[in-house]
N, C-alpha and C positions, 0 to 999 in steps of 0.2 A: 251899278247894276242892281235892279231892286230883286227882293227875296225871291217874288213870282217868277221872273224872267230865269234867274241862277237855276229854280228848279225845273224849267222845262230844260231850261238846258242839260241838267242834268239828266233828267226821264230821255232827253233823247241819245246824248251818251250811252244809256245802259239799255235803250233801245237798239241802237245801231253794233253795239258788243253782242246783245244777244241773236242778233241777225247771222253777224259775222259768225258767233260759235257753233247757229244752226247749221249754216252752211258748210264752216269744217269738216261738222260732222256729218254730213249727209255724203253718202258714197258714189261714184261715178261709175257709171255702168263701162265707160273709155277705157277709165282708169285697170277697174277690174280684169277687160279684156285682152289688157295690154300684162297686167299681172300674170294671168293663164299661160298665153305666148309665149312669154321670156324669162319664164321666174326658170324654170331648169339651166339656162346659160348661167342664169346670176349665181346658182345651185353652183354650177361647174366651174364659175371663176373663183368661188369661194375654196372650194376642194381643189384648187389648182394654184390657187394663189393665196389665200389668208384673208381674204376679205368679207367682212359681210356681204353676205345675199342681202339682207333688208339696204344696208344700204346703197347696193349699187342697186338693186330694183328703185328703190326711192328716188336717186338720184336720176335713171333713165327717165321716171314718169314725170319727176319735173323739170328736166332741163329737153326731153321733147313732147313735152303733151302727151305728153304717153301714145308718143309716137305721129303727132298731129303736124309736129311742125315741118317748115318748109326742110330745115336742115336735114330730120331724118326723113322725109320723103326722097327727096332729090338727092342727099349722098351717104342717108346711114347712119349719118351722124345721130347718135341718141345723148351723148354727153357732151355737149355744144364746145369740143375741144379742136382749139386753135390748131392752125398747120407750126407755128413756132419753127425757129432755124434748124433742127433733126428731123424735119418732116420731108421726106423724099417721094412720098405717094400720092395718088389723085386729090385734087381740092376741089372746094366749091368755096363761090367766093359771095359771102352772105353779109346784108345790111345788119350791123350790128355796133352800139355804143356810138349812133348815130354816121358812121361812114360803112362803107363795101369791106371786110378785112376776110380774110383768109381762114377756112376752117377744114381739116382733114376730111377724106370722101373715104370712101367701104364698098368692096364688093358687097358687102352682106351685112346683117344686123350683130349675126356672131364675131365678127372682124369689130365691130366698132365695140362690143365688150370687152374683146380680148384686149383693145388698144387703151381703154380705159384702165383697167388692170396694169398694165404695164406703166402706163399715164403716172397709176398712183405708186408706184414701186421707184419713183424717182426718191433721194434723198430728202427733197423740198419736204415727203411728205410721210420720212421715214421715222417718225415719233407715233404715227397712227398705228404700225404695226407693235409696239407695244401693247398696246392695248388690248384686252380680252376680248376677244372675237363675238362674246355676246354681248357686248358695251357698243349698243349702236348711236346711244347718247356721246360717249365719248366721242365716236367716230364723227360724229354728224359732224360736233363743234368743233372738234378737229381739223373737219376741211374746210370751214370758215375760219377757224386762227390760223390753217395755212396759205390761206390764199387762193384756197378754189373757185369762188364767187363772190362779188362784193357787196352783193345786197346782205344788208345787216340782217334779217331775218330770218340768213336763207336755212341755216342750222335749225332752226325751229319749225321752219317748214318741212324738213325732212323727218324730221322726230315727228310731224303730225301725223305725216303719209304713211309712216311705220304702224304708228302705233291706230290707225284707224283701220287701215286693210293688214293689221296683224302681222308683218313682211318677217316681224321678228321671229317667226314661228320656223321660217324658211332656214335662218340661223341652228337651228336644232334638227337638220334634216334627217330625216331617221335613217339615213345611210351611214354618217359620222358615230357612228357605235364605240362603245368601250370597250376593251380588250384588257383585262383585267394588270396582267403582265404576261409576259414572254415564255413560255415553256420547253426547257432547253433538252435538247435529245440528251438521253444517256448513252454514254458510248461503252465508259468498262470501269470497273472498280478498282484503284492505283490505289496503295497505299494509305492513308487515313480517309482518303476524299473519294469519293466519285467523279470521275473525271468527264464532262459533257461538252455539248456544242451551244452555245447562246447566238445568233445570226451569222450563224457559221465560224462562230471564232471558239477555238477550245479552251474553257475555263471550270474555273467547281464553286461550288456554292457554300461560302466561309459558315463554320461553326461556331465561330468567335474565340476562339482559342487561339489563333493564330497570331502570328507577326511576319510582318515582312520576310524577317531573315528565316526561319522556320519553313516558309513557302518554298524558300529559294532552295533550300538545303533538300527539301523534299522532293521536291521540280526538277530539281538539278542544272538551274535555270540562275543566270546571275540574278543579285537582288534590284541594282541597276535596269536591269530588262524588264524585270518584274516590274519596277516601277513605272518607267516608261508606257508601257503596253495599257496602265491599268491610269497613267493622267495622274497619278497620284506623288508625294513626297515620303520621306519616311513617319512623318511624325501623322499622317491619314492612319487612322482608327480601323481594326477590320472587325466588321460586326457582323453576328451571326445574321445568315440569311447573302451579305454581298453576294457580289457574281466578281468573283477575279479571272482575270484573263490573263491566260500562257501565250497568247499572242497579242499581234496587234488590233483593234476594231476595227468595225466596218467604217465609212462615211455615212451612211445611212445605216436607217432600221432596217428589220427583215422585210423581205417583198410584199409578206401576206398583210402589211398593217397598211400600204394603199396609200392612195394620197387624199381618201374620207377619213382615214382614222385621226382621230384625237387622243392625245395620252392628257387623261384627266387630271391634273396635279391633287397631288393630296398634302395633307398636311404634315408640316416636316420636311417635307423632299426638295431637294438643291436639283438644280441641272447637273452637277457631278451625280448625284446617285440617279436620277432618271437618266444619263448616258450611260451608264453602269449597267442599270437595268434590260437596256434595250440593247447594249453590245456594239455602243456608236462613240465617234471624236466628240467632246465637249465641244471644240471649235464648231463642229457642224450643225448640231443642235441648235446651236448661237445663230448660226445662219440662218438656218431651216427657217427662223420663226424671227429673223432680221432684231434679233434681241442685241442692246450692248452689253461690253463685258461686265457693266455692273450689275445687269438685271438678274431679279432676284426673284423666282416663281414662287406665290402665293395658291393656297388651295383654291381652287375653282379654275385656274388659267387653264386655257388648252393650249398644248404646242404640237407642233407636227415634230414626228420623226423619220418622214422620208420626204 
């Protein structure tokens, strides 16, 4: 190949990249209007479920043309997901991967988010919720290392569509507000402590002087109970500030935190002291937020606590 011929080829390579990156970035008036439309469901499935808004907005606009294709006209379908052997509800039966194969049908465009949602709550794809709710990088490549699409691309296609129509903004919905912590009613003055309610469960708020057996003897409450009630062994540290509980917790947090609120991890703080805080089972927390028993919350993580 002579030098002349290698450089047009190349001038037309960085021709046809720079085509391609104008086009990226050029906005779709479709796209947009389909953003308008449905960005509150993705809003609601996020606050109802753990998932990014940006990416299941992303996801709907690519997997139906933001709403153009045959699938979501004719059954709903916005996240071109298979009828599979647990599908007991309407289908529509669309040409795809070259034959006729089977895809779930939807009264409604809300019904096909909601199944999406649920979709992604399978095990298959139970490492995504690890992940911090504003990591829509994570996410993306995520449901390409799990198996969601096989176009090698398609993770980067999703990252484009975020980060050009900003979807990541939707991730920070100004409803999900922080709540700094918990403010426990006071009920009456016992003994060294004040004795109050933290989500309804009666506890006090350690000075750091204390020890288990001390509690107990003051409580009049075995130390064994005390332990119990509070998740903890004998050799847990009581530092000024805790919240011990004379009873048992709740399963969740108090009503008033919602299912927008995010408890903002800070630095320092273990899922034992953020269940502490909020007057909840460690177990649940764990759940809440589909974490395993190894994870280990870092400052910036958000986790639900109801």
């Amino acid at each position: 190949m002579s030098l002349k011929t290698s450089n047009r080829l190349l001038l037309c390579g960085i021709l046809s990249f720079m085509v391609l990156t104008a086009e990226a970035q050029t906005k779709s008036a479709a796209f947009q209007e389909y953003i308008d439309k449905y960005k509150a469901i993705a809003v609601e499935q996020m606050e109802k479920h753990g998932i990014p808004a940006s990416i299941t907005m992303a996801q709907g606009l690519l997997e139906s043309g933001a709403g153009s294709s045959e699938l979501a006209k004719k059954s709903n379908n916005h996240f071109g997901i298979k009828c599979g052997s647990n599908w007991f509800g309407p289908t529509y039966s669309h040409f795809d991967d070259g034959r006729n194969e089977c895809f779930r049908a939807y009264d409604n465009v809300r019904a096909s988010y909601e199944d999406h949602s649920q979709f992604l709550k399978k095990e298959r794809y139970a490492r995504l919720f690890r992940l911090n709710i504003l990591d829509y990088k994570g996410w993306a490549r995520g449901l390409k290392a799990c198996g969601y699409a096989t176009s090698p691309t398609y993770a980067d296609r999703l990252i484009q569509i975020i980060e050009l129509y900003e979807l990541n903004k939707l991730d920070r919905d100004p409803k999900a507000v922080y709540i700094p912590e918990p403010t426990p009613v006071v009920n009456v003055e016992l003994n060294a402590h004040t004795l109050m309610t933290n989500n309804g469960v009666m506890c006090i708020k350690a000075n750091g002087k204390e020890t288990w057996n001390s509690l107990a003897r003051e409580f009049t409450i075995s130390k064994n109970k005390l332990l119990k009630y509070n998740e903890a062994i004998e050799s847990v540290e009581i530092n000024a500030g805790d919240y011990i509980y004379l009873q048992k917790k709740q399963k969740k947090g108090d009503k008033r935190y919602g299912k927008n609120y995010w408890h903002h991890v800070r630095q320092g703080e273990s899922m034992y002291s953020i269940a502490q805080l909020y007057g909840m089972k460690i177990s649940s927390l764990y759940k809440l937020n589909f974490r395993d028993p190894d994870y280990v919350p870092v400052a910036g993580d958000l986790l639900r606590v109801r």
